[in-house]
C-alpha positions as CSV (number, residue, x, y, z in Angstrom):
1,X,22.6,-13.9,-12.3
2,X,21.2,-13.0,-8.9
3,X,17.5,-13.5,-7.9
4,X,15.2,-10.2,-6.7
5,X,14.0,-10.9,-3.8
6,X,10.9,-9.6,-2.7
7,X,9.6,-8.9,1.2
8,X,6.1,-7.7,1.2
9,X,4.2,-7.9,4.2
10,X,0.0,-6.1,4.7
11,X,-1.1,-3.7,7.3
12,X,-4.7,-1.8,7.5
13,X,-5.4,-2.8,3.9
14,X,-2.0,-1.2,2.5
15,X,1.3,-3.1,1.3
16,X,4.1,-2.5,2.8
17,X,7.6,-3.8,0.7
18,X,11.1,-3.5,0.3
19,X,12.6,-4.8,-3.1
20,X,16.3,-5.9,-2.9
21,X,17.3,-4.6,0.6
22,X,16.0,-1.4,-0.5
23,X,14.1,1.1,1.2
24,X,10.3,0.0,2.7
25,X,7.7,1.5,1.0
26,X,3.7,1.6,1.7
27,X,1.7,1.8,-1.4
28,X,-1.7,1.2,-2.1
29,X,-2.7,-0.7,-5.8
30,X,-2.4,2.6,-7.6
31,X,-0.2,4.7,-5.0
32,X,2.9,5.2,-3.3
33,X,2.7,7.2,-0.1
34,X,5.6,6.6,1.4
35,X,9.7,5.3,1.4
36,X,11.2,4.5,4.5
37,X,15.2,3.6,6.0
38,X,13.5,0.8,8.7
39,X,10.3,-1.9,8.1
40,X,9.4,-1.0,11.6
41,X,9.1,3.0,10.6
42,X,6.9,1.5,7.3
43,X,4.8,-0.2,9.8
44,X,4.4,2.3,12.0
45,X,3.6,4.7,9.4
46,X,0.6,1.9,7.8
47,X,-0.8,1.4,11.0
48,X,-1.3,5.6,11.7
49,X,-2.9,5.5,8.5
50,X,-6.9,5.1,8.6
51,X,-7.8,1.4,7.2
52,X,-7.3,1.4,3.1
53,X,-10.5,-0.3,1.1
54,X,-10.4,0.2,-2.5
55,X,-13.0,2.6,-3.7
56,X,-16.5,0.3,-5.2
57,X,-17.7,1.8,-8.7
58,X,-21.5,2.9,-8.1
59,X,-23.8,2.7,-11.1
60,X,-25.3,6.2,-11.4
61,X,-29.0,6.7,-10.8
62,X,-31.5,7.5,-13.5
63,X,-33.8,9.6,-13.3
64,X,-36.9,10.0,-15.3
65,X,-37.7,13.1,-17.0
């Protein structure tokens, strides 16, 4: 039985992996935005992309009638 193995590394707030050899992908926690043949091309892709922060949920305003 053979063992996933798992290389992840983070650039500009977005994960960049590659699961069993496989191809590198960026994602974000919800997203994938990209697969690529080479973790250097994944990298250089993350790094073009503006800095990822995951979105805050505002509490909407009331206003009084």
């Amino acid at each position: 039985m053979s063992v996933p193995m798992l290389n992840k590394m983070h650039m500009n707030g977005y994960d960049v992996l590659s699961v069993n050899n496989g191809p590198w992908r960026v994602c974000t926690q919800g997203d994938r935005l990209g697969d690529f043949s080479s973790r250097e091309e994944a990298l250089a892709y993350a790094a073009s992309l503006p800095a990822y922060r995951a979105r805050t949920v505002r509490p909407s305003s009331q206003k009084s009638a």
